[in-house]
N, C-alpha and C positions, 0 to 999 in steps of 0.2 A: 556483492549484495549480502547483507545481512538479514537473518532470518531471527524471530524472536517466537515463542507460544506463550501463553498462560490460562491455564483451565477457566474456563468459564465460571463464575459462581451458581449458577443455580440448575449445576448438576445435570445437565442434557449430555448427549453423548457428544456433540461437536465441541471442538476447541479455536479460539482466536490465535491464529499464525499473524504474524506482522512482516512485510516485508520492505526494507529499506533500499533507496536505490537514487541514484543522480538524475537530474537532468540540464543539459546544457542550455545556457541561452546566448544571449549575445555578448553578455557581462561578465559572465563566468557560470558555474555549475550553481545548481539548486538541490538541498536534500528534501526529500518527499519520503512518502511513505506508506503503503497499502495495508488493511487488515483486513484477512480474509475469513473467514468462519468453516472449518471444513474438519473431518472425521479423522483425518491424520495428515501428518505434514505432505505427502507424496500427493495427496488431494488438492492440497491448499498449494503447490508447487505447481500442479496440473493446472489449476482453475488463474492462477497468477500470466501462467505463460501461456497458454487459447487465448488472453483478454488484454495481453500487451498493448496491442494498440488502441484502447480503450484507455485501459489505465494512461497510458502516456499521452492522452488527450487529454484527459481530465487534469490531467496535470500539468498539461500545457496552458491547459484555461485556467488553472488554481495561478499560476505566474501571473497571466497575464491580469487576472482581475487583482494583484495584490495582495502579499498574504499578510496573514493576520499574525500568526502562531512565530514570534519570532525566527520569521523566513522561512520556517517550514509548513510544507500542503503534506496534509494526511488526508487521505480516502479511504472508505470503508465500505469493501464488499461483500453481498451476502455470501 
């Protein structure tokens, strides 16, 4: 899993963490990708991994409804 940050432009104390990660299906893997909004990466670590299976629902449903984004399903959470 790859992890990515980049300061927010309009200066609040919270930063966007991006996290990258697979998911299997019956054809082969799929790359997704979660952004999470959080105060330091150990937060946005925490808030990622309580909401697994949330996130890998959403992501199971970004497959199944067809993606858009040349194959790849991004999610964005607060």
């Amino acid at each position: 899993m790859r992890r990515d940050h980049q300061p927010i432009e309009n200066g609040s104390d919270t930063t966007d963490y991006t996290f990258h990660f697979q998911i299997s299906n019956g054809r082969g893997r799929q790359a997704c990708s979660v952004k999470v909004q959080a105060l330091n990466i150990q937060d946005a670590t925490m808030f990622f991994r309580q909401n697994w299976a949330t996130i890998e629902l959403m992501a199971r449903d970004g497959m199944a409804g067809g993606c858009r984004d040349n194959g790849r399903i991004k999610l964005i959470a607060p």
